[in-house]
N, CA, C and O atoms as a GROMACS GRO file, in nm:
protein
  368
    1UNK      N    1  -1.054  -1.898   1.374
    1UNK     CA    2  -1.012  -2.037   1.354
    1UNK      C    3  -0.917  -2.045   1.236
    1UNK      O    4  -0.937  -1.992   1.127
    2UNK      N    5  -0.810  -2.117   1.270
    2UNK     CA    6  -0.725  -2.125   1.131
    2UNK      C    7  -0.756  -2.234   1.053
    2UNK      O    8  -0.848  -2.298   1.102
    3UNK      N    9  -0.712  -2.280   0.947
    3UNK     CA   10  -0.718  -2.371   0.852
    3UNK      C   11  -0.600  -2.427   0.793
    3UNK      O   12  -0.539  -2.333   0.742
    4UNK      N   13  -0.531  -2.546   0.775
    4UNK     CA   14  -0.430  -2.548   0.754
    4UNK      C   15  -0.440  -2.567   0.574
    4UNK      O   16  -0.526  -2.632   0.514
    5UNK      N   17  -0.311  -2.479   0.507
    5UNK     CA   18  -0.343  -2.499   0.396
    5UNK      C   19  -0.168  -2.499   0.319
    5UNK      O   20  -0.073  -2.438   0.366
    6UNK      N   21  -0.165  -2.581   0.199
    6UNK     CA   22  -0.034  -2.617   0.129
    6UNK      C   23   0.017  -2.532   0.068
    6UNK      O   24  -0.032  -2.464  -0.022
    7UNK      N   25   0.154  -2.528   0.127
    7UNK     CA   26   0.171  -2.427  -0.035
    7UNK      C   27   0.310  -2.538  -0.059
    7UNK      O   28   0.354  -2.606   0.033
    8UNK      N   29   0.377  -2.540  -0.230
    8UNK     CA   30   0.457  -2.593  -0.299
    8UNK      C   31   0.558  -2.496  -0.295
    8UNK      O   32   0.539  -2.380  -0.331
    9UNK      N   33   0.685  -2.549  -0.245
    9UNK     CA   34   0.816  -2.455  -0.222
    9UNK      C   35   0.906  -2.554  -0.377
    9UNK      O   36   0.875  -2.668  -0.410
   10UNK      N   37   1.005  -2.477  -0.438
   10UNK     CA   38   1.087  -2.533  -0.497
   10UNK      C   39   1.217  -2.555  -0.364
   10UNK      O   40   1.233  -2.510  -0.250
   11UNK      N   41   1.284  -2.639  -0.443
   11UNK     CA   42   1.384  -2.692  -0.313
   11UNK      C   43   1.462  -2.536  -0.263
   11UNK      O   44   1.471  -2.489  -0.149
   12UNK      N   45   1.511  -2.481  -0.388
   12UNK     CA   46   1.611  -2.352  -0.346
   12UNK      C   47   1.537  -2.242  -0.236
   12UNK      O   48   1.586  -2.185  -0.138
   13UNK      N   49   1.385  -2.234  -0.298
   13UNK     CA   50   1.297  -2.099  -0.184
   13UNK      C   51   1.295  -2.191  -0.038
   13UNK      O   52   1.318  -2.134   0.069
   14UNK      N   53   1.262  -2.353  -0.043
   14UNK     CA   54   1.261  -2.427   0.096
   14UNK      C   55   1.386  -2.369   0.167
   14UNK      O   56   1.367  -2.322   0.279
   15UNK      N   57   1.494  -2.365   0.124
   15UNK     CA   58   1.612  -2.371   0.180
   15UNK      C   59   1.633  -2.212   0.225
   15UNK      O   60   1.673  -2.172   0.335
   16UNK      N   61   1.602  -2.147   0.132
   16UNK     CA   62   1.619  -1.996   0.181
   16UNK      C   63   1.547  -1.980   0.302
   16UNK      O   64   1.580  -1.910   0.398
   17UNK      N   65   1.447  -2.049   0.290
   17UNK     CA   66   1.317  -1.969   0.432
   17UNK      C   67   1.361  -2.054   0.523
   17UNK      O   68   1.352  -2.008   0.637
   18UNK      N   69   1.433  -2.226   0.514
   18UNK     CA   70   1.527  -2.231   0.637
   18UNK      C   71   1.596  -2.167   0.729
   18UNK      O   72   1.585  -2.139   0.848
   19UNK      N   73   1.684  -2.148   0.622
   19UNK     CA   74   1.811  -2.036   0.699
   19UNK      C   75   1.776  -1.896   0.769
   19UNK      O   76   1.824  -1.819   0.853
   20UNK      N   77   1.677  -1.906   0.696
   20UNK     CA   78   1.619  -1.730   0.749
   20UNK      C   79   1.560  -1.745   0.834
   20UNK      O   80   1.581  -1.671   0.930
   21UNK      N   81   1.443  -1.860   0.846
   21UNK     CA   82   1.412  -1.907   1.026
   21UNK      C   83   1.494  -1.898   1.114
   21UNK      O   84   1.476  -1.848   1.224
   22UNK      N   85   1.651  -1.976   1.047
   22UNK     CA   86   1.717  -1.999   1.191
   22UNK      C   87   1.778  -1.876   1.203
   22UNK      O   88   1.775  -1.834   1.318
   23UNK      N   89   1.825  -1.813   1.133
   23UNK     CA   90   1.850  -1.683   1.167
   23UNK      C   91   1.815  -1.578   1.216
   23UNK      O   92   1.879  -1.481   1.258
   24UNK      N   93   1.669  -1.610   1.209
   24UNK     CA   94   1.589  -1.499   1.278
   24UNK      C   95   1.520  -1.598   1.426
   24UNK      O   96   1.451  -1.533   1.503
   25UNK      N   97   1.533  -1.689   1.445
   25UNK     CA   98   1.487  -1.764   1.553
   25UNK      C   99   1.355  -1.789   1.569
   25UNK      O  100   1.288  -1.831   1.664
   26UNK      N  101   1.332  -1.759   1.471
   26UNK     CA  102   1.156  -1.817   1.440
   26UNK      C  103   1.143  -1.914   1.352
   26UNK      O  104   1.234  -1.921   1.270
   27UNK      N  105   1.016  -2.030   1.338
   27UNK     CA  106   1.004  -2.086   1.223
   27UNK      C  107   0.930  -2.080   1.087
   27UNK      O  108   0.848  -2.000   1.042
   28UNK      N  109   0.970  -2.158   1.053
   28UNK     CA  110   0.924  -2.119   0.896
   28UNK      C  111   0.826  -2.112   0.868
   28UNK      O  112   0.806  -2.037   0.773
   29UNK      N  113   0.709  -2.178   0.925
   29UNK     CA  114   0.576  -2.200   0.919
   29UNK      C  115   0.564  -1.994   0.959
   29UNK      O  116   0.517  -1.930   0.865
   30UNK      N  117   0.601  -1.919   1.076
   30UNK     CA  118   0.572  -1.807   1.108
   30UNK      C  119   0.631  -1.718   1.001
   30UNK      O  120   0.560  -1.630   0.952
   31UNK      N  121   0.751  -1.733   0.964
   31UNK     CA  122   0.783  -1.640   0.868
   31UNK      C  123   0.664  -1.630   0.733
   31UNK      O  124   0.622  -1.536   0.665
   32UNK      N  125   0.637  -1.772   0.737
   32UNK     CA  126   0.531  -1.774   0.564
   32UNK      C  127   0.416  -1.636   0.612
   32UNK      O  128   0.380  -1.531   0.558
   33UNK      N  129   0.385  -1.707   0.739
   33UNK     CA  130   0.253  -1.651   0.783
   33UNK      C  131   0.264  -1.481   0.743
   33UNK      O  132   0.191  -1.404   0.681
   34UNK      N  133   0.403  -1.468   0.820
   34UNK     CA  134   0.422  -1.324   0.860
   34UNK      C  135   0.432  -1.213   0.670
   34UNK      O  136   0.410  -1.092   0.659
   35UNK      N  137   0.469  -1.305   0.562
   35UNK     CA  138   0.500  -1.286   0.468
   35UNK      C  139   0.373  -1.275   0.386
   35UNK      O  140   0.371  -1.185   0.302
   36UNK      N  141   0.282  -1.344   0.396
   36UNK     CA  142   0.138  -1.330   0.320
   36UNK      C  143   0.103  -1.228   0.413
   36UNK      O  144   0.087  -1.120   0.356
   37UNK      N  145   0.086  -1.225   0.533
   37UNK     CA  146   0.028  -1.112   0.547
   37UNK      C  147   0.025  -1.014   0.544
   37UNK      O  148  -0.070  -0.937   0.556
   38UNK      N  149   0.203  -0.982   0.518
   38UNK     CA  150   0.191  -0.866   0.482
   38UNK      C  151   0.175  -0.833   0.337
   38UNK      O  152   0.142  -0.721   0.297
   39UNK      N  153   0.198  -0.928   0.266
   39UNK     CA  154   0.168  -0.898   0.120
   39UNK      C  155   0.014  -0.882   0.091
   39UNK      O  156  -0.023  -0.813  -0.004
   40UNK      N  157  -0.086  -0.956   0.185
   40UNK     CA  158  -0.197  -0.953   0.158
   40UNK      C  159  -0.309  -0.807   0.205
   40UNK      O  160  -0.426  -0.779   0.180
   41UNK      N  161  -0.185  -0.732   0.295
   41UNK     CA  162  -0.228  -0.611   0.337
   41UNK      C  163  -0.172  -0.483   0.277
   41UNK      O  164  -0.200  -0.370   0.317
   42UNK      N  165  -0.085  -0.516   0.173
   42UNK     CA  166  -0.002  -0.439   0.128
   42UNK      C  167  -0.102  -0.422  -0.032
   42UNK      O  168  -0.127  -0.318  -0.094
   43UNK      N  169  -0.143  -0.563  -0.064
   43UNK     CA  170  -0.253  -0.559  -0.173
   43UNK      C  171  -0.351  -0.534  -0.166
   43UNK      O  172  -0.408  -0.519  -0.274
   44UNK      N  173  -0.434  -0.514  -0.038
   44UNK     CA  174  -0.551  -0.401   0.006
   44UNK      C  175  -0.532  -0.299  -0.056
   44UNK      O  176  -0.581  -0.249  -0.158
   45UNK      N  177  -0.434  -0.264   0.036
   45UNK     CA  178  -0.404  -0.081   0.046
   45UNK      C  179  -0.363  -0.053  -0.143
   45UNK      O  180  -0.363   0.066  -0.174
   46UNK      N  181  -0.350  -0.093  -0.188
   46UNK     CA  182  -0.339  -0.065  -0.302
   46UNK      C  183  -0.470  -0.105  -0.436
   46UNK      O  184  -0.470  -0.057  -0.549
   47UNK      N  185  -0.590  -0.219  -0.370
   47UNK     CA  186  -0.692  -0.179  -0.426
   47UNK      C  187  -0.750  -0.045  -0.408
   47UNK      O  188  -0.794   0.031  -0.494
   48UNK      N  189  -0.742  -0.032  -0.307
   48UNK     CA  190  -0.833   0.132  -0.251
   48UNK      C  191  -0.776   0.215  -0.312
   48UNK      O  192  -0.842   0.300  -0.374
   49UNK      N  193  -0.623   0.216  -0.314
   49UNK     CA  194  -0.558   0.366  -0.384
   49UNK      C  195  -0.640   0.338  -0.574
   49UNK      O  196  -0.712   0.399  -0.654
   50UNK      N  197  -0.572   0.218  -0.564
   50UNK     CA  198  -0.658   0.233  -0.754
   50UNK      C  199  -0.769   0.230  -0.763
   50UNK      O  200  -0.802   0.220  -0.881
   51UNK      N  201  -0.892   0.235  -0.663
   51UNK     CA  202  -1.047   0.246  -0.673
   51UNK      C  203  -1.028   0.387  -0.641
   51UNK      O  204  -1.060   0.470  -0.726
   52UNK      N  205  -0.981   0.425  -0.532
   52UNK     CA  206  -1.020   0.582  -0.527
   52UNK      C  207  -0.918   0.681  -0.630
   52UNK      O  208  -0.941   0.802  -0.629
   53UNK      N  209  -0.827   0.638  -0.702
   53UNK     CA  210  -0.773   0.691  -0.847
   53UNK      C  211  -0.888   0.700  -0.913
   53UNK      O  212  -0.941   0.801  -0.960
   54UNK      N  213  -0.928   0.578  -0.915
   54UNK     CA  214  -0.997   0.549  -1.064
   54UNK      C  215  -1.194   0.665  -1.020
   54UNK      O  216  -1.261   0.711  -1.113
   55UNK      N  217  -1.218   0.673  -0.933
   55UNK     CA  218  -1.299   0.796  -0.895
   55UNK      C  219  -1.285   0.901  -0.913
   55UNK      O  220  -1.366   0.981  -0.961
   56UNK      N  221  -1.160   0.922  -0.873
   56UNK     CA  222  -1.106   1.029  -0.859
   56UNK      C  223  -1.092   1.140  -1.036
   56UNK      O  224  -1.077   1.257  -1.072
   57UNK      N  225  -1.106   1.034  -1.079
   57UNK     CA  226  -1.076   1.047  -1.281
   57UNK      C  227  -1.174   1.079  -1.334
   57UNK      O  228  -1.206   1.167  -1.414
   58UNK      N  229  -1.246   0.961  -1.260
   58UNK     CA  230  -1.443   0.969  -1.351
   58UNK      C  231  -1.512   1.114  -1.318
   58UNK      O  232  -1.577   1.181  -1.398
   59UNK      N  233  -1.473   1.157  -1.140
   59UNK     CA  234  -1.529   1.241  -1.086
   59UNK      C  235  -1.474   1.395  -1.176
   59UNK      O  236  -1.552   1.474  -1.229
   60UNK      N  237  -1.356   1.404  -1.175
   60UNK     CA  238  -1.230   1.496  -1.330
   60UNK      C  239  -1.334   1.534  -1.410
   60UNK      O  240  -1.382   1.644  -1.436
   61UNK      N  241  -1.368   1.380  -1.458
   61UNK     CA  242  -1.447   1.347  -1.611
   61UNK      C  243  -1.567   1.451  -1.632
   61UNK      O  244  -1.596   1.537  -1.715
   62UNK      N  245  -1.625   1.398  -1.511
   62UNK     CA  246  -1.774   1.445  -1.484
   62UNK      C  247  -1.823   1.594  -1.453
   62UNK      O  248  -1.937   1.640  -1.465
   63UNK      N  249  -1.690   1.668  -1.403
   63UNK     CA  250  -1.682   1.807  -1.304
   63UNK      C  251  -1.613   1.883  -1.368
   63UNK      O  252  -1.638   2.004  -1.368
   64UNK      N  253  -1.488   1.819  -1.454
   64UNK     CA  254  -1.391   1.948  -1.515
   64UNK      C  255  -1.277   1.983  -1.376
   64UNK      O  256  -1.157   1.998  -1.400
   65UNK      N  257  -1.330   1.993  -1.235
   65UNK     CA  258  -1.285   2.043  -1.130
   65UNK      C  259  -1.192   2.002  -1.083
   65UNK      O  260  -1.208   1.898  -1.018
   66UNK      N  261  -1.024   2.070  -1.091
   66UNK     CA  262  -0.938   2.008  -1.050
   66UNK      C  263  -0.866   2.086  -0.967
   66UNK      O  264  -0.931   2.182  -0.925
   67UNK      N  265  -0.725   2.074  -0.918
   67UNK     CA  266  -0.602   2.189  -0.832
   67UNK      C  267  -0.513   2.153  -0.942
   67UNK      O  268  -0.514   2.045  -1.002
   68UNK      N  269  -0.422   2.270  -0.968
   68UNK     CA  270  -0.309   2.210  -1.047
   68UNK      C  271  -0.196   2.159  -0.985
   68UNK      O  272  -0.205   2.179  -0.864
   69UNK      N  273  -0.069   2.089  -1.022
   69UNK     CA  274   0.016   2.017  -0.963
   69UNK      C  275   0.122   2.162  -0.878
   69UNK      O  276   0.197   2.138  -0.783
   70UNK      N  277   0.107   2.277  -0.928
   70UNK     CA  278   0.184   2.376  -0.825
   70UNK      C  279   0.111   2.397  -0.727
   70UNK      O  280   0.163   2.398  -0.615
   71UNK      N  281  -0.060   2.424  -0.747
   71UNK     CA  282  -0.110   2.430  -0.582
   71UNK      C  283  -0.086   2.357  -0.484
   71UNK      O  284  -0.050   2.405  -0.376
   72UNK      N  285  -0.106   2.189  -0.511
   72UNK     CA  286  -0.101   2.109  -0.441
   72UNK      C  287   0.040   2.084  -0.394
   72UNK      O  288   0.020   2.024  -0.288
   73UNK      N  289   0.180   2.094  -0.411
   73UNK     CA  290   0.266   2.112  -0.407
   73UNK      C  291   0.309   2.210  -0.284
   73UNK      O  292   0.380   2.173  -0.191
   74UNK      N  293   0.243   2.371  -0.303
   74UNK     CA  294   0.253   2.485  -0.237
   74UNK      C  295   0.173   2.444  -0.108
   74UNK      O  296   0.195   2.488   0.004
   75UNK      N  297   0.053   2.329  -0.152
   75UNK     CA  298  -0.042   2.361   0.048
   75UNK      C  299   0.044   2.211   0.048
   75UNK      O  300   0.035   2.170   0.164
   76UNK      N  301   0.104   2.139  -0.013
   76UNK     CA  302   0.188   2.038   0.056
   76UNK      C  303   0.284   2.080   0.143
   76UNK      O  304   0.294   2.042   0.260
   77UNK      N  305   0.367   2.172   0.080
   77UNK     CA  306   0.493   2.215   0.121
   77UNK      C  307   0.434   2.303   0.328
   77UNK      O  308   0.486   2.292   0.439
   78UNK      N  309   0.301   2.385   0.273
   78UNK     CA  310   0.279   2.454   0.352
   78UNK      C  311   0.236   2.320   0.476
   78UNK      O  312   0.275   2.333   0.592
   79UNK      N  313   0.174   2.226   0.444
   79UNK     CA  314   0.164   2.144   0.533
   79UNK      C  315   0.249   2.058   0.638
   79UNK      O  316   0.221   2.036   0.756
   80UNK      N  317   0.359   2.017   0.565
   80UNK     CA  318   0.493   1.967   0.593
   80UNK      C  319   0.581   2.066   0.680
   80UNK      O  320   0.661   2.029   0.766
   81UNK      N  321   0.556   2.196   0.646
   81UNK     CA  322   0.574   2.337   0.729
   81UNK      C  323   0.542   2.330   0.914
   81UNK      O  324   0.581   2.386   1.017
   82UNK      N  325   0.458   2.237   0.875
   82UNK     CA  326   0.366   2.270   1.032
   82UNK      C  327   0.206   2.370   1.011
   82UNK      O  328   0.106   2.401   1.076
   83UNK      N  329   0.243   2.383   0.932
   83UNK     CA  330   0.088   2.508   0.907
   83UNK      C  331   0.011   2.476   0.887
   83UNK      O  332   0.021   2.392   0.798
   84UNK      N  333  -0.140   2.501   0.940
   84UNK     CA  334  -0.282   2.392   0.961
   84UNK      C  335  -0.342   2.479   0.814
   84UNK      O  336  -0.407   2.576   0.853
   85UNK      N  337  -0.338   2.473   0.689
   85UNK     CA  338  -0.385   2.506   0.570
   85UNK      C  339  -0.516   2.430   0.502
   85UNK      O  340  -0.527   2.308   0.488
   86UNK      N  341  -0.587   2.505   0.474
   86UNK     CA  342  -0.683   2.480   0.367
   86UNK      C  343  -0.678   2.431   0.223
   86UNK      O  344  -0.669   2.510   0.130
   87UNK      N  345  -0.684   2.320   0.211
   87UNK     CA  346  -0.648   2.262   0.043
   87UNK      C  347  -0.733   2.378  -0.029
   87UNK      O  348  -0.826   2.441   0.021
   88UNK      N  349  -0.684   2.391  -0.152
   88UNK     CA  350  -0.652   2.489  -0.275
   88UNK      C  351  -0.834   2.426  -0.298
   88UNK      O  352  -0.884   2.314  -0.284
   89UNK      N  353  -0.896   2.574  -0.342
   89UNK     CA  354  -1.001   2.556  -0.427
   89UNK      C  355  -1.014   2.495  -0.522
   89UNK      O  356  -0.923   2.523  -0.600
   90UNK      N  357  -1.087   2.417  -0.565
   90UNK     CA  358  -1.079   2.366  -0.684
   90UNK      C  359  -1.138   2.411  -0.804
   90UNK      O  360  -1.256   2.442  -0.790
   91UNK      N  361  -1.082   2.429  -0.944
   91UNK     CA  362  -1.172   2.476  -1.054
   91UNK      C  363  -1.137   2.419  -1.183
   91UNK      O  364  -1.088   2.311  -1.216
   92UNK      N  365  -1.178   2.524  -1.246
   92UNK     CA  366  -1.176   2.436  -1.420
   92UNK      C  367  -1.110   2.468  -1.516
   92UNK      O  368  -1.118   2.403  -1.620
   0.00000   0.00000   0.00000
């Protein structure tokens, strides 16, 4: 179910998302839509990357256990290769 809800345009952003409706042959009401959502999925994906960073640090913290930036690099490269590789052991 949707909900209808306000948002406050200054006159200049009203006018931009005009033109860009008619230009794109959609209306403005769809462009907004299409525009939060992707911003609002774009700001997901980037809680998770900084929650699983921020694990990823504590876990560092806690273990010592890391790959250095040439391994990961070398089974990158090897990956991008085509080659089904085993990520680098990890140590301390």
């Amino acid at each position: 179910m949707a909900t209808a809800t306000s948002v406050k345009l200054d006159d200049d952003l009203k006018n931009r998302l005009q033109h860009l409706a008619q230009s794109r042959r959609r209306t403005a009401h769809w462009i907004m839509r299409e525009a939060i959502s992707q911003y609002v999925e774009r700001e997901e994906k980037r809680e998770v990357y900084l929650r699983d960073a921020q694990n990823a640090w504590e876990e560092f913290q806690r273990t010592g256990l890391h790959i250095t930036a040439e391994e990961a690099d070398e089974w990158l490269s090897q990956l991008a290769a085509g080659n089904d590789v085993e990520p680098p052991e990890c140590h301390r």
